[in-house]
N, CA, C and O atoms as a CHARMM CRD file, in Angstrom:
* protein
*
  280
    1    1 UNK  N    -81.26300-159.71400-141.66900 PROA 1      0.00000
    2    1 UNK  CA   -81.38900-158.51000-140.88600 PROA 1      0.00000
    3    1 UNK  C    -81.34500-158.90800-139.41400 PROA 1      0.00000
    4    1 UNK  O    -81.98800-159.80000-138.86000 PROA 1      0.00000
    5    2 UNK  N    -80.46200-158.07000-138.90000 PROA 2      0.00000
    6    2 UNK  CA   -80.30300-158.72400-137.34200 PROA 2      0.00000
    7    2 UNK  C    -81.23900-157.22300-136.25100 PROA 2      0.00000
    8    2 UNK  O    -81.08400-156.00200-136.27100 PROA 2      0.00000
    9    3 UNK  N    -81.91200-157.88200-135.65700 PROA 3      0.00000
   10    3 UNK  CA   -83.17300-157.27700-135.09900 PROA 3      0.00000
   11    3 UNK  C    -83.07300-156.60400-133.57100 PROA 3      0.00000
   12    3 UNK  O    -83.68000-157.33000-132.78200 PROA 3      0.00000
   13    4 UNK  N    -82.46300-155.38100-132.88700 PROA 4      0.00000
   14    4 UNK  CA   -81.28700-155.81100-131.50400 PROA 4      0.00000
   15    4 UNK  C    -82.30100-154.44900-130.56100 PROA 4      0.00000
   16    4 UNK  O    -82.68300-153.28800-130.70900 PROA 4      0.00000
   17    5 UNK  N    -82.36500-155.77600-129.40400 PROA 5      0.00000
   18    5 UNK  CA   -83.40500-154.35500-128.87600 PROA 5      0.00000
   19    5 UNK  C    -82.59600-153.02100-127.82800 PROA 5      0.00000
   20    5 UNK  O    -81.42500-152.71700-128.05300 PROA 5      0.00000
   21    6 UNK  N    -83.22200-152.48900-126.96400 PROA 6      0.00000
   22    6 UNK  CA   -82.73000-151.31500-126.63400 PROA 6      0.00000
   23    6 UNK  C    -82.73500-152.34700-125.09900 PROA 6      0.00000
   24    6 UNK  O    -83.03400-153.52800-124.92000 PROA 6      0.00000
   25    7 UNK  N    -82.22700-151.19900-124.11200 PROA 7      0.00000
   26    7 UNK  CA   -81.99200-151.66500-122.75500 PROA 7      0.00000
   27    7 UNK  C    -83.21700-151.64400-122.26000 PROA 7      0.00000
   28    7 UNK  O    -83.92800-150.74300-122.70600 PROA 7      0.00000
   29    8 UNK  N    -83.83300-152.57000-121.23700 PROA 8      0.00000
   30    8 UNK  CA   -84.53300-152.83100-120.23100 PROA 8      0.00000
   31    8 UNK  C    -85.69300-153.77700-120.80800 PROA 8      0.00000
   32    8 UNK  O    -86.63600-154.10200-120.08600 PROA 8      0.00000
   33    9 UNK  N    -85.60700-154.13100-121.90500 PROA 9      0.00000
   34    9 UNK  CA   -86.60200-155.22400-123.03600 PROA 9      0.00000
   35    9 UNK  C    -85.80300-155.99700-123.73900 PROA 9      0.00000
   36    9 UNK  O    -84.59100-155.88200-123.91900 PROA 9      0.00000
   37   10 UNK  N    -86.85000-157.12300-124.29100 PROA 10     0.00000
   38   10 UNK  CA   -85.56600-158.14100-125.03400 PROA 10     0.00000
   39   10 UNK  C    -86.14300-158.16200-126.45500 PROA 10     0.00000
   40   10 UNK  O    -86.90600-157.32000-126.92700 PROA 10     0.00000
   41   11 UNK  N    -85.73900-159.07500-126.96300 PROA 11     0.00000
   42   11 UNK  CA   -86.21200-159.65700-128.70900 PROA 11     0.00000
   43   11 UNK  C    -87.58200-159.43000-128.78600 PROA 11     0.00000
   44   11 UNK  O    -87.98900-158.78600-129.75300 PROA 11     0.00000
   45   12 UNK  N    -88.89100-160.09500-127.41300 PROA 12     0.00000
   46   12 UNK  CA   -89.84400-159.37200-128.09500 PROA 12     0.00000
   47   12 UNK  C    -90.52600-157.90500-128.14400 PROA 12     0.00000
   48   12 UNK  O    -91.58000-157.30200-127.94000 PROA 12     0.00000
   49   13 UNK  N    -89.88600-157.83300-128.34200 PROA 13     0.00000
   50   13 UNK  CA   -90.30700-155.82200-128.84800 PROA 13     0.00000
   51   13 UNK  C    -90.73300-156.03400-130.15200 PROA 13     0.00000
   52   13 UNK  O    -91.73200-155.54500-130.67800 PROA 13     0.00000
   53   14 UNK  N    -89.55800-157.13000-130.86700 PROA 14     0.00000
   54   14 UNK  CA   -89.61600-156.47900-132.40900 PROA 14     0.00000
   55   14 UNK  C    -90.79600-157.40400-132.95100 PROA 14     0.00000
   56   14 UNK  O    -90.79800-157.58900-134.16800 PROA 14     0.00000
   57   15 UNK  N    -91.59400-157.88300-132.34800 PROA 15     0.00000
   58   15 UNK  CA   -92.61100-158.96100-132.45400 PROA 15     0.00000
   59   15 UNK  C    -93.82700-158.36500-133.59100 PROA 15     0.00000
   60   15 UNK  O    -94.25700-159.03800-134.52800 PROA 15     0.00000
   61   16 UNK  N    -94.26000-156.94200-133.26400 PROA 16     0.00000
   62   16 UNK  CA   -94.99900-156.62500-134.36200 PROA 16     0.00000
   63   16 UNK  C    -94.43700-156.29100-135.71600 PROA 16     0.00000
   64   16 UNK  O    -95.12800-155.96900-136.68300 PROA 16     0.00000
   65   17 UNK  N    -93.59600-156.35800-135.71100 PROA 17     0.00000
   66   17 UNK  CA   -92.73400-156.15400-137.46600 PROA 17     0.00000
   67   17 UNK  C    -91.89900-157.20800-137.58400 PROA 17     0.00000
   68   17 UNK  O    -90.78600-156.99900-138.06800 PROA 17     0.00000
   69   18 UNK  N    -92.29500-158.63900-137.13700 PROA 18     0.00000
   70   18 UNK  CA   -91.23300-159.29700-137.13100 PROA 18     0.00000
   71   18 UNK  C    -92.50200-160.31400-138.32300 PROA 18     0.00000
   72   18 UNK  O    -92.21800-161.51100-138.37000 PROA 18     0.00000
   73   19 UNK  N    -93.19300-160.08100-138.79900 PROA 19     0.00000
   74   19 UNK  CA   -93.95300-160.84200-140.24600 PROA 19     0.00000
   75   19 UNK  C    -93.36300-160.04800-141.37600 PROA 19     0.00000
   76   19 UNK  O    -92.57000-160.44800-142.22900 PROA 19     0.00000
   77   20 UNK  N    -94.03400-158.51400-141.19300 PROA 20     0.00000
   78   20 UNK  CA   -93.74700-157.49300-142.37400 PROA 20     0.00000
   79   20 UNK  C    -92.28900-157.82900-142.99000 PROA 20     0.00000
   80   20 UNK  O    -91.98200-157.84500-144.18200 PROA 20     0.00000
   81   21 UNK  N    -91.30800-158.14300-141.64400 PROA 21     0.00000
   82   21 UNK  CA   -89.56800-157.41100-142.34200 PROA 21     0.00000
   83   21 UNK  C    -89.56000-159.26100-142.75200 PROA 21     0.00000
   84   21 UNK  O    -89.08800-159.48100-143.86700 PROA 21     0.00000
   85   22 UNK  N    -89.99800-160.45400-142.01200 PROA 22     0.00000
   86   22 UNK  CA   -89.82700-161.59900-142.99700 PROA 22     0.00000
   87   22 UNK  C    -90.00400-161.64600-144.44200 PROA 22     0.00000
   88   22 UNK  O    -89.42300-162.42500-145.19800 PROA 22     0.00000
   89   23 UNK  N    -90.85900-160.74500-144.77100 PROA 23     0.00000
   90   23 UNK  CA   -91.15600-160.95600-145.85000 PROA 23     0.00000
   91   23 UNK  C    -90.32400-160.46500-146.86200 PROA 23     0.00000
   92   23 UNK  O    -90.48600-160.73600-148.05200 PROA 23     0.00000
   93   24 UNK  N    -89.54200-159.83300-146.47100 PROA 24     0.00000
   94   24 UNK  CA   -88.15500-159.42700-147.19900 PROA 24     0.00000
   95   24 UNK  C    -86.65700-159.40500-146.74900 PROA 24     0.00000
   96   24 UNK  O    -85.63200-158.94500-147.25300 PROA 24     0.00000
   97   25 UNK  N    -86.89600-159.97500-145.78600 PROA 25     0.00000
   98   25 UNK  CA   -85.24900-160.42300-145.59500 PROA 25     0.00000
   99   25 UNK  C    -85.35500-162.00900-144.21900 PROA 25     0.00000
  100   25 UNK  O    -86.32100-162.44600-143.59300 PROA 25     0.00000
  101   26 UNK  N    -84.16900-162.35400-144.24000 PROA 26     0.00000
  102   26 UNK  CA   -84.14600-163.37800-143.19700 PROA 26     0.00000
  103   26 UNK  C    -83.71400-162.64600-141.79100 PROA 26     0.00000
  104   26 UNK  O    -82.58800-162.17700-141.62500 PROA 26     0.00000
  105   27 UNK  N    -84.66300-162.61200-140.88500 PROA 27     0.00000
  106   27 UNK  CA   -84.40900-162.08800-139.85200 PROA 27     0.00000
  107   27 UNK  C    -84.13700-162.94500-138.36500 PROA 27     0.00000
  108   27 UNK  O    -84.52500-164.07100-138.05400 PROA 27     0.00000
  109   28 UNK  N    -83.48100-162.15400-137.74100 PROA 28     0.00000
  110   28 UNK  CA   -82.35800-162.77000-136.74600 PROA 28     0.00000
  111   28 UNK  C    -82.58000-162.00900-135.64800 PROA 28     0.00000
  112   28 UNK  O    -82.08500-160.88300-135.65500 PROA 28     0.00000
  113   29 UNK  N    -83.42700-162.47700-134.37500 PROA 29     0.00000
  114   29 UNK  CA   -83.52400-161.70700-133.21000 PROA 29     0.00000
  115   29 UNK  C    -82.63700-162.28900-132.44900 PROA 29     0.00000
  116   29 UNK  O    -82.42800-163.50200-132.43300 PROA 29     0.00000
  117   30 UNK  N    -81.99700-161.35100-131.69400 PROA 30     0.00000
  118   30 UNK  CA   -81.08600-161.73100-130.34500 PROA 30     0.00000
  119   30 UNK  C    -81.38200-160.78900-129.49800 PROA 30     0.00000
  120   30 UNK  O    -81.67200-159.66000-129.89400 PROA 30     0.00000
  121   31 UNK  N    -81.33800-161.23600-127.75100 PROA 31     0.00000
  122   31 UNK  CA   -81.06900-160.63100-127.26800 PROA 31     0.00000
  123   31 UNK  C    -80.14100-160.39300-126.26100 PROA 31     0.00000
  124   31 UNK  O    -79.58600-161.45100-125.96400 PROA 31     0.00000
  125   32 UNK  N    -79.59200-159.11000-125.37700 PROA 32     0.00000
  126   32 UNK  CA   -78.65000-158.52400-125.20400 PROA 32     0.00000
  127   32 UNK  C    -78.56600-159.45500-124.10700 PROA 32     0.00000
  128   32 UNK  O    -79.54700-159.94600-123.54900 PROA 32     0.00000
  129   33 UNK  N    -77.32400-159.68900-123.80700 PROA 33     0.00000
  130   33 UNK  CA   -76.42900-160.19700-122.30900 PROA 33     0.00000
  131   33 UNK  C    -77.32800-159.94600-120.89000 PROA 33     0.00000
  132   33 UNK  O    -77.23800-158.97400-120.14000 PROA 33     0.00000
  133   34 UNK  N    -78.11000-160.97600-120.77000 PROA 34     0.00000
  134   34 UNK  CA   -78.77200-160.84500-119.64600 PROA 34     0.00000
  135   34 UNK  C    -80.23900-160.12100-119.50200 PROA 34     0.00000
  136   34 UNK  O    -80.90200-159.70100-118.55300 PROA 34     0.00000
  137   35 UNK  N    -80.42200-160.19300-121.01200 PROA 35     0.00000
  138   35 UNK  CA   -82.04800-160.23400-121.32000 PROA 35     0.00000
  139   35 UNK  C    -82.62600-161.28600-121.84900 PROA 35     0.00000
  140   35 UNK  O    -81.91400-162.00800-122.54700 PROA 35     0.00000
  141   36 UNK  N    -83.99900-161.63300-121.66700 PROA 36     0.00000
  142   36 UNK  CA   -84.79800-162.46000-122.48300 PROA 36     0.00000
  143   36 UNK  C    -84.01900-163.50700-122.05300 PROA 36     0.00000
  144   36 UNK  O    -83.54800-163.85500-120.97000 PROA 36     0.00000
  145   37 UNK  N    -84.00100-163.95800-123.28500 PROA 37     0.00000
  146   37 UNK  CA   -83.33200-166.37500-122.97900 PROA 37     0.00000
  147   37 UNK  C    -81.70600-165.96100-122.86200 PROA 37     0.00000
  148   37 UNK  O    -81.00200-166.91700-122.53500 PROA 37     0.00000
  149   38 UNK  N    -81.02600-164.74600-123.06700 PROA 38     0.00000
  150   38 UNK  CA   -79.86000-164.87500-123.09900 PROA 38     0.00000
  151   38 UNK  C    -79.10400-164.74000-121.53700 PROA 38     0.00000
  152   38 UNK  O    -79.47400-163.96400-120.65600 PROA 38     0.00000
  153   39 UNK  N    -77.64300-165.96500-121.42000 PROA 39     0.00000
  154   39 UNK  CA   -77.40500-165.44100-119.97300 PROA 39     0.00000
  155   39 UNK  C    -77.10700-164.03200-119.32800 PROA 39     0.00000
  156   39 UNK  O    -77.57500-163.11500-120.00300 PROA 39     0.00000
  157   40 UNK  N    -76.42800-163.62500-118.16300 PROA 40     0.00000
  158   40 UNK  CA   -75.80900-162.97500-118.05900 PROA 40     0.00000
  159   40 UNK  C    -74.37500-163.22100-118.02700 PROA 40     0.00000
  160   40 UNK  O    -74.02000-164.37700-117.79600 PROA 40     0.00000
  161   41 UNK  N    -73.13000-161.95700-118.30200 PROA 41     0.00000
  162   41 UNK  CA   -71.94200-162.11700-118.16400 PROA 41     0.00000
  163   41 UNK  C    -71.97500-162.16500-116.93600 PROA 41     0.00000
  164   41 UNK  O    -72.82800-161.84600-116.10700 PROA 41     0.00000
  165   42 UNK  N    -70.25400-162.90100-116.83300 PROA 42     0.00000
  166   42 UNK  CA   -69.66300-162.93800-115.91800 PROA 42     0.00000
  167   42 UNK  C    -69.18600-161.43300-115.54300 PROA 42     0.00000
  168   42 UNK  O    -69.67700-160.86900-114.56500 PROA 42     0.00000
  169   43 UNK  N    -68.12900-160.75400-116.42800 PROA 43     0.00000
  170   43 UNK  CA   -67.74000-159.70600-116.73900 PROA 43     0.00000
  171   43 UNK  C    -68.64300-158.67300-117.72200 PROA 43     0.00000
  172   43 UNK  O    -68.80000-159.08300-118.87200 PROA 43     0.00000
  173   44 UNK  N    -69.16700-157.55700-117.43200 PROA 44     0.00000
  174   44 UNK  CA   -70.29700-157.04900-117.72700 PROA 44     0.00000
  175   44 UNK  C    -69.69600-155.56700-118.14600 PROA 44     0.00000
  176   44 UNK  O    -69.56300-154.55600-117.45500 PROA 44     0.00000
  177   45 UNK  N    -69.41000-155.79200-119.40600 PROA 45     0.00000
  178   45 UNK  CA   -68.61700-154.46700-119.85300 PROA 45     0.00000
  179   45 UNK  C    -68.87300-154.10600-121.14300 PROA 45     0.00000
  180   45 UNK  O    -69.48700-155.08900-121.55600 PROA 45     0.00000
  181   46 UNK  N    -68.79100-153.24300-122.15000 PROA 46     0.00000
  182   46 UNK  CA   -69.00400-152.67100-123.37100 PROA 46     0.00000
  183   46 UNK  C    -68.49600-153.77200-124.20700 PROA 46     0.00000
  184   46 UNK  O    -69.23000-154.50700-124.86800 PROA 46     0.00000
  185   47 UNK  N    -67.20600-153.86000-124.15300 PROA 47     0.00000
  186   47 UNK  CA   -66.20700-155.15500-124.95700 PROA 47     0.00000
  187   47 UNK  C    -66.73300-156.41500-124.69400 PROA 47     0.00000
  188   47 UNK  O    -66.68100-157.26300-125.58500 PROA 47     0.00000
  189   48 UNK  N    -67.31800-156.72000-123.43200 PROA 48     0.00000
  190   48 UNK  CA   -67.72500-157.87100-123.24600 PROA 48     0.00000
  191   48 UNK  C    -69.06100-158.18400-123.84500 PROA 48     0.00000
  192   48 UNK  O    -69.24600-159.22600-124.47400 PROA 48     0.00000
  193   49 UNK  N    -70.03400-157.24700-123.64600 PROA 49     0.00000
  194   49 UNK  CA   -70.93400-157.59100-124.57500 PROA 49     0.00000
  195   49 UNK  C    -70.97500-157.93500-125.93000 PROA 49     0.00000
  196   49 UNK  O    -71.55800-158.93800-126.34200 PROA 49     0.00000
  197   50 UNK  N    -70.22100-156.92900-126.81900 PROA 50     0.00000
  198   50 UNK  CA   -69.63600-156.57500-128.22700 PROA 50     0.00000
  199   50 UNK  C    -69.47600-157.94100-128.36400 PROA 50     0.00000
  200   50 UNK  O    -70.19700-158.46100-129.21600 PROA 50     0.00000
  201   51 UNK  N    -68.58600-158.79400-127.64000 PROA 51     0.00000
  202   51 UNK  CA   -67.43500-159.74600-128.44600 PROA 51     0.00000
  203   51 UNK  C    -69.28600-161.07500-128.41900 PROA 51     0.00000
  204   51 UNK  O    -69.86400-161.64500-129.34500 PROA 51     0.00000
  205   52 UNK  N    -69.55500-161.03300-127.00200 PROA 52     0.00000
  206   52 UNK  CA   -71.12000-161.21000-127.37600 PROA 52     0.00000
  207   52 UNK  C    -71.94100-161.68500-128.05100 PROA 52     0.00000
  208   52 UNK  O    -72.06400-162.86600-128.37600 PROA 52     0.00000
  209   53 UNK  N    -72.72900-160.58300-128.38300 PROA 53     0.00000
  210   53 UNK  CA   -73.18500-160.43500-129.71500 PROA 53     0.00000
  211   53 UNK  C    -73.08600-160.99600-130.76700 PROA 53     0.00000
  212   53 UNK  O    -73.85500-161.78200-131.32200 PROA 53     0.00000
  213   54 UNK  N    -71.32100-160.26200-131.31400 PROA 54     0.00000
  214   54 UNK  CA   -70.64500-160.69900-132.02200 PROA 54     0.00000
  215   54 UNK  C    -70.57800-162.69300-132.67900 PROA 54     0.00000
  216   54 UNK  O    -70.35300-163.23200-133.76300 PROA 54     0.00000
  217   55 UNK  N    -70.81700-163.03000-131.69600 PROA 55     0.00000
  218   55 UNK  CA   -70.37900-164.50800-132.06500 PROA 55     0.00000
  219   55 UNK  C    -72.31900-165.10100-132.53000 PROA 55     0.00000
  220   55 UNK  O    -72.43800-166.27400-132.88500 PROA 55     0.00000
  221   56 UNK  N    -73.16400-164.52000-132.49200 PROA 56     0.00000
  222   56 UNK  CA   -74.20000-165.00700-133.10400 PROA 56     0.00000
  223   56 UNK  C    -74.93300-163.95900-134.37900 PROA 56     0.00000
  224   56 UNK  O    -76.07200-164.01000-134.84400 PROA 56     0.00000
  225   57 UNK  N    -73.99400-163.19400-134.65000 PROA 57     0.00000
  226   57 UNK  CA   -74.53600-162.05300-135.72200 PROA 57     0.00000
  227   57 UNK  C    -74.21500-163.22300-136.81600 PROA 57     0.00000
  228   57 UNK  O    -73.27100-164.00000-136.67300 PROA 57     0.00000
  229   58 UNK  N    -74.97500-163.25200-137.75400 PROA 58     0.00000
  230   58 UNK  CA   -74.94400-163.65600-138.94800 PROA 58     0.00000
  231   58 UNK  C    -73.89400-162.56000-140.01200 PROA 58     0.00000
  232   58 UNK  O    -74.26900-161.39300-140.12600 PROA 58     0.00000
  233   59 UNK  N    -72.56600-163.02400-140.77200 PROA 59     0.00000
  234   59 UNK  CA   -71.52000-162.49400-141.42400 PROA 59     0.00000
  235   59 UNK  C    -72.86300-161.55000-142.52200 PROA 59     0.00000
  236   59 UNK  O    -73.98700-161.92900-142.85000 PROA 59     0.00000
  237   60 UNK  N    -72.13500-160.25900-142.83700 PROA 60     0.00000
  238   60 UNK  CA   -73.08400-159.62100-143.87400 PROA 60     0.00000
  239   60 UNK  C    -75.03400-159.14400-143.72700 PROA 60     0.00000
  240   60 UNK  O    -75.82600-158.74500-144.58000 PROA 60     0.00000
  241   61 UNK  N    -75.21900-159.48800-141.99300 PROA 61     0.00000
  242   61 UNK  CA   -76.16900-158.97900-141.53700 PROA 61     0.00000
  243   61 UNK  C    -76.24700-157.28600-141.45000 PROA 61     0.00000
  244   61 UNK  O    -75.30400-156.56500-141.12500 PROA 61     0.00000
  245   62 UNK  N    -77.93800-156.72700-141.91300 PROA 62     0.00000
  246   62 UNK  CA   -78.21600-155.69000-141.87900 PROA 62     0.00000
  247   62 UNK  C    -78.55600-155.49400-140.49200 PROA 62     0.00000
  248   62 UNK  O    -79.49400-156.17400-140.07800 PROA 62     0.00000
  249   63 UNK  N    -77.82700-154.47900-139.45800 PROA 63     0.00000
  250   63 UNK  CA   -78.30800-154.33500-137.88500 PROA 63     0.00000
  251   63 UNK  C    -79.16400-153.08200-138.15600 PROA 63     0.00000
  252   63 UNK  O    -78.96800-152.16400-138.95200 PROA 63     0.00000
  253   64 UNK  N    -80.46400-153.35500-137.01500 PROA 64     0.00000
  254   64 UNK  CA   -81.26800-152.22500-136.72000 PROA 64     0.00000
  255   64 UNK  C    -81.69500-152.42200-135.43500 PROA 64     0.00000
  256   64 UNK  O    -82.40700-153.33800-135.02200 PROA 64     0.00000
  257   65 UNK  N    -81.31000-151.68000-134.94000 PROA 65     0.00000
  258   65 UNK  CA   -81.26600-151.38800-133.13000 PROA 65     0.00000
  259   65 UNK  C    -82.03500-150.37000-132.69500 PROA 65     0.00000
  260   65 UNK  O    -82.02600-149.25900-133.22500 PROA 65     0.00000
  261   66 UNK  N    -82.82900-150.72300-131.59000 PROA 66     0.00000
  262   66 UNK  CA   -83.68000-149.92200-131.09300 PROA 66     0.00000
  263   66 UNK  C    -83.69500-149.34900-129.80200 PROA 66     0.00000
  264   66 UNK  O    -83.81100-150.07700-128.81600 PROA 66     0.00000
  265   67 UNK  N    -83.57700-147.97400-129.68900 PROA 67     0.00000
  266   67 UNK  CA   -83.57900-147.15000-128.19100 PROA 67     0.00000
  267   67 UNK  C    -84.01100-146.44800-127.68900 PROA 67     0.00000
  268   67 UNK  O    -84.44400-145.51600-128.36800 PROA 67     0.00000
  269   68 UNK  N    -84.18300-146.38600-126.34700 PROA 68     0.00000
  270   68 UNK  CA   -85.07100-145.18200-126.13800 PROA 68     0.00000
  271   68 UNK  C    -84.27500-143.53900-125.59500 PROA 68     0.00000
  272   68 UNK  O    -84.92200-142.54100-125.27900 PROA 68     0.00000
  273   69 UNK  N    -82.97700-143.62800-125.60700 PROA 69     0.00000
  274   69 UNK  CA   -82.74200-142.67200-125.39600 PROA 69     0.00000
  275   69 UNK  C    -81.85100-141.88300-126.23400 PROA 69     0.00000
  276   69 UNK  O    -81.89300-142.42900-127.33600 PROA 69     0.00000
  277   70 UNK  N    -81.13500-140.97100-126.28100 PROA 70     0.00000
  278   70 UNK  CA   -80.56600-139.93000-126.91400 PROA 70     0.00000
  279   70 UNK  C    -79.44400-140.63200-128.46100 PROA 70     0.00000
  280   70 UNK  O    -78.82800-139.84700-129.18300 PROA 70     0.00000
């Protein structure tokens, strides 16, 4: 299960459910382009993040993403 936080916070958000959801799946925090331990882009765009991401998602990961707005 890949664990993906919302804008203006990083990976630990998911810190209080991050025992409960171990206990049933292998979970995978990342965070977004220029949060938490991750750098920032050079180029700072939708695609650029995506491709991102992309290269540390685990193949056949369940995503659950968290936001605060609409």
């Amino acid at each position: 299960m890949l664990l993906l936080h919302g804008w203006g916070v990083n990976s630990a958000v998911w810190k209080p459910v991050l025992e409960p959801l171990s206990a049933h799946f292998r979970v995978h925090l990342i965070d977004l382009p220029g949060f938490g331990d991750s750098e920032e882009l050079v180029n700072y765009s939708l695609d650029a993040m995506l491709d991102n991401i992309l290269q540390v998602v685990p193949e056949g990961a369940i995503w659950c993403g968290w936001s605060l707005g609409d």
